[in-house]
C-alpha positions in Angstrom: -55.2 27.0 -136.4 -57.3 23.4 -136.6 -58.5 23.0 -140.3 -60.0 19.6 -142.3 -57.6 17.6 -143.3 -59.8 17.1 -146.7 -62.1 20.2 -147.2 -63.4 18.7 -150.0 -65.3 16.0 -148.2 -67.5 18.0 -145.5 -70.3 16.7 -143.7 -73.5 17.4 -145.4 -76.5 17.9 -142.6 -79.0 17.0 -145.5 -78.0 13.5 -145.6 -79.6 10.8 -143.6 -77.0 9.7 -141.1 -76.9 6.0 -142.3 -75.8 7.4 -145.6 -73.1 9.9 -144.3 -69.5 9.0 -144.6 -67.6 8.5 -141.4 -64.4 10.6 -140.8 -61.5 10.2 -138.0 -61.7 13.3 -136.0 -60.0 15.5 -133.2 -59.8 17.2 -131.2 -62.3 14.8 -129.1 -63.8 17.5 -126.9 -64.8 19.4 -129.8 -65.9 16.0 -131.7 -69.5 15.9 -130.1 -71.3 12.8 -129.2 -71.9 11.7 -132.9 -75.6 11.7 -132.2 -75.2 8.3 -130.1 -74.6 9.3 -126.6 -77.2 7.3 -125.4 -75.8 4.0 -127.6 -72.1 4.6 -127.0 -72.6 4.9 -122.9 -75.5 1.7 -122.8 -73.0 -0.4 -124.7 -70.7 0.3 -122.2 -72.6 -0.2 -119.7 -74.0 -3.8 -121.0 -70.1 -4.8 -121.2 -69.7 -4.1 -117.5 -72.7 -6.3 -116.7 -75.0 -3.7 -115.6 -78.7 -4.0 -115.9 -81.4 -1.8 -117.4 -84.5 -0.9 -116.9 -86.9 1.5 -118.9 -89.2 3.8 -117.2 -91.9 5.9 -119.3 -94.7 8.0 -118.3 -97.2 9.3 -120.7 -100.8 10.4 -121.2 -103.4 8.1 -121.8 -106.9 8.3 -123.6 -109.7 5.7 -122.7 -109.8 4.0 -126.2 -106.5 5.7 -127.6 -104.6 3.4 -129.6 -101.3 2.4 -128.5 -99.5 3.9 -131.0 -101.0 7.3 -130.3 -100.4 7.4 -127.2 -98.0 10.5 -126.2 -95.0 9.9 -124.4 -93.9 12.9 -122.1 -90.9 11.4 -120.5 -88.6 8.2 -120.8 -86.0 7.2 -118.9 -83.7 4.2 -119.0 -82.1 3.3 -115.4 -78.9 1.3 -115.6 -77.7 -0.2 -112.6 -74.5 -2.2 -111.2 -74.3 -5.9 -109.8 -73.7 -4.4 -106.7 -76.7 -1.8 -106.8 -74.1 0.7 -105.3 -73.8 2.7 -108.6 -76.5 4.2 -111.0 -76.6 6.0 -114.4 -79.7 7.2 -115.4 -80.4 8.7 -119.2 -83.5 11.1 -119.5 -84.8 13.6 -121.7 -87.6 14.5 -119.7 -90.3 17.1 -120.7 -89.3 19.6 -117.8 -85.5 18.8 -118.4 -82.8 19.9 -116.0 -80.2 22.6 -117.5 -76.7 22.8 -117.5 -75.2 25.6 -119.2 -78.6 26.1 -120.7 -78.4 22.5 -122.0 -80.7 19.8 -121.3 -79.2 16.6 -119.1 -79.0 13.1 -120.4 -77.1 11.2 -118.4 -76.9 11.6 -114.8 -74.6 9.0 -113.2 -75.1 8.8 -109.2 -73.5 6.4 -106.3 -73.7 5.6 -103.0 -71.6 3.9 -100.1 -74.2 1.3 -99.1 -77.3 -0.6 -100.7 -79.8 0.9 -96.4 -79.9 4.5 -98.2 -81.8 5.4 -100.7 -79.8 8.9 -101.3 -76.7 9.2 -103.9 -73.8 10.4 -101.7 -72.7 12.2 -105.1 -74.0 12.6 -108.5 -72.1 13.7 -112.5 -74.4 15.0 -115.2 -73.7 15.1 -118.9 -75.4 17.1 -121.5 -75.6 16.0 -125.2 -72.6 16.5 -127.7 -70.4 15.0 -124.5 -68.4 12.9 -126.5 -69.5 9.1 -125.7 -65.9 8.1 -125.0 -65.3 10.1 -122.1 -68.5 9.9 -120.3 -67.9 5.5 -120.3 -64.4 5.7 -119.5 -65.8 7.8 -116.6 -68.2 5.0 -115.9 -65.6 2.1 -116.8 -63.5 3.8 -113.8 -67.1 3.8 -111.2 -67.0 0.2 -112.2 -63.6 -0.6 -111.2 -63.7 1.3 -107.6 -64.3 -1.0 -105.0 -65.8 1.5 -102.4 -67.6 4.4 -105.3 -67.9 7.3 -103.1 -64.3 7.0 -101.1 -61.7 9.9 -102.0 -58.6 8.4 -103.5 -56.2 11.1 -104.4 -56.7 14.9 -104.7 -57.4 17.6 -107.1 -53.9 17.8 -108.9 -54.7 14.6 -110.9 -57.3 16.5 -112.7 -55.5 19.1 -113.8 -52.2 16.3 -114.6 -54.2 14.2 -116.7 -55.3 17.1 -119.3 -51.7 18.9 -119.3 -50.7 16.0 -119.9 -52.1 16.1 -123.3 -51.1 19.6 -123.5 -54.4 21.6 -122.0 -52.7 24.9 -120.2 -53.4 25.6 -116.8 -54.8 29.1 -116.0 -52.9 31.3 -115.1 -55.1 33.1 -112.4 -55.7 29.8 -110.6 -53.7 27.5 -111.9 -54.5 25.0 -109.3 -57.8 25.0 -110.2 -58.6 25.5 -113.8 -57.5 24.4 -117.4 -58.3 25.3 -120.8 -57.4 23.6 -124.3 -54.9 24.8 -126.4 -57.7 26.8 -128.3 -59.6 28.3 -125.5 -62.2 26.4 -126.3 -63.1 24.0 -123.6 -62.5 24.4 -120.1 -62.8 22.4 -116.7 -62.5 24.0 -113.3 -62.9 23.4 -109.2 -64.8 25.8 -108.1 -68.6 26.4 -106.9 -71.2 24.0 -109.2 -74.7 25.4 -109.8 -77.2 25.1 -107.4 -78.9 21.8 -108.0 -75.8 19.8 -109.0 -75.8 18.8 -105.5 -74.7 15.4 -103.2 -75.5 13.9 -99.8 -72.6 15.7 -97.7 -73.9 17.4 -94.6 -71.8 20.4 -95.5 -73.8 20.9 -98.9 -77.4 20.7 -97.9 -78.7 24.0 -96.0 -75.2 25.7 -96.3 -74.5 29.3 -97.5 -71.1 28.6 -99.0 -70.9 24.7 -101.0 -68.0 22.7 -100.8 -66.4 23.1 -104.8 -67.0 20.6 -107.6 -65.6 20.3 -111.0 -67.4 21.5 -113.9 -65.9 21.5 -117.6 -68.0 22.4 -120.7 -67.3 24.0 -124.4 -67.8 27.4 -126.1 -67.2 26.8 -129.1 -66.7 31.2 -129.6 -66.9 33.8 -126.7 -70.4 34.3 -125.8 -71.9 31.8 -128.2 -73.8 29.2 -126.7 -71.9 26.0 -125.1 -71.7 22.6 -127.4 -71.5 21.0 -124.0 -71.4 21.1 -120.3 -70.9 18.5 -117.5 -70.7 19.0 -113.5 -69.3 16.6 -110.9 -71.1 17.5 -107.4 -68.2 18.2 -104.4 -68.6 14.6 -103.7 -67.2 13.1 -106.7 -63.7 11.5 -105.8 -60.9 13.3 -108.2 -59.8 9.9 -109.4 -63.0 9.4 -111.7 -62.7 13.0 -112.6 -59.8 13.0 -113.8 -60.4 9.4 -116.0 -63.1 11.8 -118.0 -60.7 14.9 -118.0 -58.2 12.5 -119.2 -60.7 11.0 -122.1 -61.9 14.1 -122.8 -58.4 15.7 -123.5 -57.2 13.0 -125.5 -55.2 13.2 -128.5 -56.4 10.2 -130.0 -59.1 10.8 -132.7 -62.8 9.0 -133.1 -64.9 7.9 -135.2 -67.8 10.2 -136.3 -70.1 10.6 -139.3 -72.3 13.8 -137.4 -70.1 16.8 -136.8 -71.5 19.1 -134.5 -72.2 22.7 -136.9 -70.6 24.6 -134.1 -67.4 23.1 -134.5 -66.9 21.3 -137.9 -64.4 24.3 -138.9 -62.2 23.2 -136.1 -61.9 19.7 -136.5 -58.9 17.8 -138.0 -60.7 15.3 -140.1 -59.8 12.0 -142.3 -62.2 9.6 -144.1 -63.0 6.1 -142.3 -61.9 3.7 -144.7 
């Protein structure tokens, strides 16, 4: 059973975040996304050399001051040298869900600069930790050719047993779970619009599968997380955020999600 390390030193939700202590944490994929997803991926993303670009849309009064003017959705597009690749952060005000959570980053490529359509799209909710959602994106960059399959499902699966995630044992070719039954990430059929430019997807009764992983932190409770890979997403840059995810290396936090602070293995920072 996961415990703090020092339960005399928990988190305090009262405290303004600048004045919370920071703690080394694990495991990662319970760690949430410290309340800078946004930050931790952009600064990623600004190391790779890809640009951004900040869209809002909002209502607008004749003669309403600036600063009263009301935002209803903003989105920040970040996009690579080679225009090929695409990850886009919104919280809109008619959000897409995934396991009842509201996107934020939707990372999308394509094989050539002619199409205007993503041959394959990812989508992360919040409380994804940052770290595997830009070493998900650190692999995109790397790929020569973004929407080529490179390998096949196995190295999913290999890179979480790996850091000792059990395969199920009803389809153990196709689904894992953490040592605590607490997380999960499976090949099977993705939700409805988690979708990609394949000819076999669009108009057909039965979808080609995609992976999809996400956290419960108890049975029946509410996820902490959730992220889907459309069928189109090569296994390679799956499995660099199964393998983030997974790790056994802990990370830096001073906001522990209140779903999971019990479960957490936690020193101070410093």
């Amino acid at each position: 059973m996961e415990a703090p390390l020092y339960p005399d030193f928990p988190p305090d939700p009262s405290t303004p975040r600048g004045g919370r202590p920071a703690f080394w944490v694990g495991p990662r994929h319970l760690a949430g996304d410290d309340e800078r997803l946004y930050d931790a991926v952009a600064d990623t993303l600004a190391g790779l050399g890809w640009t951004s670009l900040t869209i809002v849309r909002g209502r607008h009064v004749q003669d309403e001051a600036p600063e009263d003017r009301q935002v209803l959705r903003s989105t920040v597009l970040h996009i690579s040298p080679d225009a090929l690749r695409w990850a886009q952060w919104s919280l809109a005000d008619e959000p897409f869900h995934l396991g009842k959570l509201p996107i934020a980053w939707q990372i999308s490529a394509r094989a050539e600069t002619s199409s205007p359509i993503a041959q394959w799209s990812a989508y992360f909710t919040r409380d994804v930790p940052g770290e595997a959602v830009a070493d998900f994106l650190v692999a995109l960059d790397a790929r020569d050719q973004a929407v080529v399959p490179l390998a096949g499902s196995e190295l999913v699966l290999d890179a979480v047993a790996a850091h000792g995630w059990f395969r199920d044992i009803d389809q153990p070719q196709a689904a894992a779970t953490d040592p605590t039954f607490t997380s999960h990430i499976s090949l099977g059929e993705v939700p409805p619009l988690i979708q990609d430019a394949d000819p076999r997807v669009l108009g057909a009764e039965e979808r080609p599968d995609g992976w999809q992983a996400w956290a419960e932190p108890a049975h029946g409770a509410p996820c902490l997380w959730a992220a889907s890979f459309a069928a189109g997403v090569p296994h390679d840059l799956v499995a660099a955020f199964a393998a983030s995810l997974s790790s056994t290396a802990p990370v830096l936090r001073r906001v522990l999600p209140e779903a999971t602070q019990q479960r957490l293995l936690r020193a101070p920072a410093g």
